[in-house]
C-alpha positions in Angstrom: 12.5 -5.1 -2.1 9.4 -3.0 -1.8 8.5 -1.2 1.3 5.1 -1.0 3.1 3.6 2.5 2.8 2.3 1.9 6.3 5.0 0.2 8.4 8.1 0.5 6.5 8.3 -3.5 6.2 9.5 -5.4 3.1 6.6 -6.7 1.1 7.3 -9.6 -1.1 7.6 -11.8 1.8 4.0 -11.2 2.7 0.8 -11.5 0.9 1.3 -8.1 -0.8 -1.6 -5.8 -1.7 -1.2 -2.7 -4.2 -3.2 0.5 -4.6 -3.8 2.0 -7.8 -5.4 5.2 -8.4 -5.9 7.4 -11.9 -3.1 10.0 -12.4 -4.0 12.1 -15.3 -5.8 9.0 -16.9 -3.1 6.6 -15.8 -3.3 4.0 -13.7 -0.5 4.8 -11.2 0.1 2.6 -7.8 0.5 4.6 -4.8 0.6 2.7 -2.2 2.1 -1.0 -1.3 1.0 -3.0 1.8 2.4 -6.4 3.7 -1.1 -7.5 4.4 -5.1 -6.0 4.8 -4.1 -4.7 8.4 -1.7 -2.3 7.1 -3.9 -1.4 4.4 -7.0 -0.9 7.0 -4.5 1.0 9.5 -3.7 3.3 6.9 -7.4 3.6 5.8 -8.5 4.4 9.4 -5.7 7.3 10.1 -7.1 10.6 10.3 -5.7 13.1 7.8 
């Protein structure tokens, strides 16, 4: 299983979402996320 980049927990059993950024003209996921909240946590952290 997949880990959340946020909170550690497993993802698949959740309603997953996946960040993909260009890495050297790649599209490269780097981060995974068990749900928006996660996602928005993450989003708001400072740094």
């Amino acid at each position: 299983m997949t880990d959340c980049t946020y909170c550690g927990a497993p993802v698949e059993p959740h309603d997953p979402v996946y960040v993909d950024e260009l890495v050297d003209g790649e599209r490269t996921t780097t981060g995974r996320f068990c749900n928006y909240a996660c996602l928005t946590a993450t989003s708001r952290r400072p740094g």
